[in-house]
C-alpha positions as CSV (number, residue, x, y, z in Angstrom):
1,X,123.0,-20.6,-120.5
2,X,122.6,-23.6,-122.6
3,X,119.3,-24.4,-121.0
4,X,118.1,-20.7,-121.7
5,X,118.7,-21.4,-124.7
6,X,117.2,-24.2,-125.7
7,X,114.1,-23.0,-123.6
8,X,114.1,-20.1,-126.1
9,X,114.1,-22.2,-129.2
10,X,111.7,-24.4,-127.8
11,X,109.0,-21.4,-127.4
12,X,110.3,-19.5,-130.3
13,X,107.5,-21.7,-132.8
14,X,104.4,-20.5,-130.6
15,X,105.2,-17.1,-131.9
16,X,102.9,-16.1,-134.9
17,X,104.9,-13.6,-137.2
18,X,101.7,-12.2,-138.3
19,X,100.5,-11.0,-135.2
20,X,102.2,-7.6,-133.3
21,X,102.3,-8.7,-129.8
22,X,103.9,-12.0,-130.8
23,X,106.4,-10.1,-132.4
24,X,107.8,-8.3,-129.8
25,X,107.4,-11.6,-127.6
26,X,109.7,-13.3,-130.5
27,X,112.1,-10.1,-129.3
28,X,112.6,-11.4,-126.1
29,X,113.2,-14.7,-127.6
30,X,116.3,-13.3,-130.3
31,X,117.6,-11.4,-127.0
32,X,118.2,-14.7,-125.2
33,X,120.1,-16.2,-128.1
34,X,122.3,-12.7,-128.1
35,X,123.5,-12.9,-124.2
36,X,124.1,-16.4,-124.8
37,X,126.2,-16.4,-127.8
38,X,127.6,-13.4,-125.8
39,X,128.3,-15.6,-123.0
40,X,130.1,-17.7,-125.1
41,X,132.1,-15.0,-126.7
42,X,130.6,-15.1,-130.2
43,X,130.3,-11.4,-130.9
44,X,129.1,-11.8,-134.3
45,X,126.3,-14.3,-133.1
46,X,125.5,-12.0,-130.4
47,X,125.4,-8.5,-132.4
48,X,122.7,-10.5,-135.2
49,X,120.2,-11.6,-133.0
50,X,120.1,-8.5,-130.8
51,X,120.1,-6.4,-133.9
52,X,117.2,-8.5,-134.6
53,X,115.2,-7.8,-131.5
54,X,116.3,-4.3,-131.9
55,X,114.5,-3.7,-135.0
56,X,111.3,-5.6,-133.5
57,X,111.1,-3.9,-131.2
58,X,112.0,-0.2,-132.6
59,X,109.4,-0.9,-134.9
60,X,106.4,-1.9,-133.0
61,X,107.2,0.0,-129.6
62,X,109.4,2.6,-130.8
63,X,113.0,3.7,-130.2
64,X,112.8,5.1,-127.0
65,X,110.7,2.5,-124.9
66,X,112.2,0.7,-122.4
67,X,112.9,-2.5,-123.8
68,X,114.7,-0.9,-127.0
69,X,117.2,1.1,-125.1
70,X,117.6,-2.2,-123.0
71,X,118.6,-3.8,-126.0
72,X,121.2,-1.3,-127.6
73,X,122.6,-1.7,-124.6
74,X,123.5,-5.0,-125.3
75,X,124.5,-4.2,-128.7
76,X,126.8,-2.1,-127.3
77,X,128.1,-4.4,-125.2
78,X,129.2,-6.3,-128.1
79,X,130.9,-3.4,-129.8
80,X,133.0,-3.1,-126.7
81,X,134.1,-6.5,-126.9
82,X,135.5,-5.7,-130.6
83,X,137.2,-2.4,-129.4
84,X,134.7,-0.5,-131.5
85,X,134.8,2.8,-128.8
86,X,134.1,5.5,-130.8
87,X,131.2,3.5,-132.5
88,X,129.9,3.5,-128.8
89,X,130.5,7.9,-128.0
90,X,128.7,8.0,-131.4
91,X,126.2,6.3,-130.8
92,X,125.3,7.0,-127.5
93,X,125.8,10.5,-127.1
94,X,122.6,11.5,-128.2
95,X,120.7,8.9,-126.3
96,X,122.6,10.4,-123.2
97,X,121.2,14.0,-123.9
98,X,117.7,12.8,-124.0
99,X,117.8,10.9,-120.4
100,X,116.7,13.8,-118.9
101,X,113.8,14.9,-120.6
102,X,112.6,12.2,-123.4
103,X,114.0,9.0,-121.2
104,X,113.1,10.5,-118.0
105,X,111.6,7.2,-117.6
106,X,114.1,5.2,-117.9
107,X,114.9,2.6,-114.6
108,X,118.0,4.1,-113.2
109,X,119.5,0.8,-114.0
110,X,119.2,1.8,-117.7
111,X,120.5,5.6,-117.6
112,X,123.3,4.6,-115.4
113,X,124.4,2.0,-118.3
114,X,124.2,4.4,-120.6
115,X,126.7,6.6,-118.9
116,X,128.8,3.6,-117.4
117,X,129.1,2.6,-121.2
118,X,130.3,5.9,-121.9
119,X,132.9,6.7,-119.4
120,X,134.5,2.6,-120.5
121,X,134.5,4.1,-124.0
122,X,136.0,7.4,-123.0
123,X,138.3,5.9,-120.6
124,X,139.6,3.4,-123.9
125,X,139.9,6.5,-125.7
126,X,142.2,8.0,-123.1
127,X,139.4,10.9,-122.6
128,X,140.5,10.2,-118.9
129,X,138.5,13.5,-118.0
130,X,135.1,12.9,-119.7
131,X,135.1,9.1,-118.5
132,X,135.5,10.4,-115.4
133,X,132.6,13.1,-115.5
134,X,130.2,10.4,-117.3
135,X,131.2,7.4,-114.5
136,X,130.5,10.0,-111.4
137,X,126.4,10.7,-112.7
138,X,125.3,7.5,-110.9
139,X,128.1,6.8,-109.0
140,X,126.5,6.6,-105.6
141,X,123.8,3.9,-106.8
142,X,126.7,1.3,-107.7
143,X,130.5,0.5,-106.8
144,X,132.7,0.0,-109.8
145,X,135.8,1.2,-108.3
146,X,138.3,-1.0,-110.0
147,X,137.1,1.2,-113.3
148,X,137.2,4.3,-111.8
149,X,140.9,3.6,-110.2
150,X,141.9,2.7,-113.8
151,X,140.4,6.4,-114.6
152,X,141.8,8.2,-111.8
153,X,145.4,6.6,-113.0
154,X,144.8,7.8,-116.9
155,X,144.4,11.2,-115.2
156,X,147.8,10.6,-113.2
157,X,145.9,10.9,-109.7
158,X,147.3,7.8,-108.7
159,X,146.5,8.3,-104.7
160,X,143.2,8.5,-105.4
161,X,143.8,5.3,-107.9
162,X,145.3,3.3,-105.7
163,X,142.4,4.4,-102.7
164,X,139.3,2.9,-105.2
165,X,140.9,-0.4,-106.2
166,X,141.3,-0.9,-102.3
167,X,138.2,-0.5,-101.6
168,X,137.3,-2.9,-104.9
169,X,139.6,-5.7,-103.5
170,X,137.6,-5.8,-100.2
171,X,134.6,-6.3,-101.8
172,X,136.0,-8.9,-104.2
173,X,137.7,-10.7,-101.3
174,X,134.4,-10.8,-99.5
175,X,132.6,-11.7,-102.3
176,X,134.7,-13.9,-104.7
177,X,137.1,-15.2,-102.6
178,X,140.2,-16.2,-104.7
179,X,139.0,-15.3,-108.0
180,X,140.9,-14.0,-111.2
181,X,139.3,-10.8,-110.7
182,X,140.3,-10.6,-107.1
183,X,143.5,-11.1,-108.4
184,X,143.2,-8.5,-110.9
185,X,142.5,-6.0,-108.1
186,X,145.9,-7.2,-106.0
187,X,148.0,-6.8,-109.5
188,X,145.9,-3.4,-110.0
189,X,146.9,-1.7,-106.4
190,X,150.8,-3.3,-106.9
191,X,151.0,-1.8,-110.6
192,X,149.6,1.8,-108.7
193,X,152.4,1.5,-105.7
194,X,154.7,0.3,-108.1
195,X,154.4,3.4,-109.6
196,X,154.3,5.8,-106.5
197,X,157.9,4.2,-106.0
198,X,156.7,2.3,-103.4
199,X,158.1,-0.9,-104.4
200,X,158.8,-3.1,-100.8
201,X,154.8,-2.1,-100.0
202,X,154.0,-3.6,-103.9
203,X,155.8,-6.9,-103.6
């Protein structure tokens, strides 16, 4: 990340202000400082420079191209890092509406953020039921289980909790190896058969 980063300031001064398609380059430039400072857990860095490309880019290719919603995405990556949930419903909400008609074009990589962002919000909220709804609209094109088994437990189905964070610990095992967050999935599934009374089969 820290060689992206300097990369980025080293192009940044080829980038003419005056001229539009140098603009939106500069865009792509202010986004790589925003995931790094992300990366390193500086939300206020972060949330500047991607409000920054933001506007750059809202004002010379519009709101609803590609590479703006790509980048309120990020923004809203930072508000979830500050807890700011309802900030994200509000703000996304509408955007979510228009993926069928108006974003229509959207890479399914982008709608299915959109709605992923929404069911975490939701779920934070303890809207178990509408995190739930939101998580399933893409559900077959990715395998977040560990976030829908937290779901399913807000809504008190905890079989079918304890059934997606298994599935998630397989994958994480296979994957990660030992990892914190393939330990996060054993603590996960002994938490759920904690709670099932179960508590020989969670030690």
């Amino acid at each position: 990340m820290g060689k992206a980063f300097r990369l980025a300031q080293d192009t940044e001064p080829f980038c003419t202000p005056e001229i539009e398609s140098y603009q939106v380059k500069l865009s792509y430039i202010f986004n790589t400082y925003g995931v790094v400072k992300l990366q390193h857990q500086d939300n206020d860095a972060a949330k500047e420079w991607f409000q920054r490309t933001y506007q750059i880019r809202k004002q010379y290719l519009g709101e609803l191209d590609v590479n703006t919603v790509a980048v309120r995405g990020n923004i809203m990556m930072v508000l979830m890092n500050e807890h700011r949930y309802q900030e994200i419903v509000e703000t996304l909400l509408p955007v979510r509406d228009l993926v069928p008609s108006t974003l229509s074009h959207l890479p399914i990589r982008l709608a299915a953020t959109i709605f992923d962002q929404l069911a975490i919000a939701f779920m934070n909220l303890g809207r178990y039921d509408e995190a739930w709804q939101h998580m399933q609209k893409f559900v077959p094109r990715k395998s977040d289980y560990f976030i829908q088994g937290n779901i399913r437990t807000g809504q008190g189905m905890l079989e079918d909790a304890l059934r997606l964070p298994c599935i998630s610990l397989d994958i994480r095992k296979k994957v990660l190896g030992d990892h914190i967050q393939t330990a996060a999935s054993f603590y996960r599934i002994g938490d759920l058969m904690a709670r099932m009374g179960k508590p020989d089969s969670a030690m």
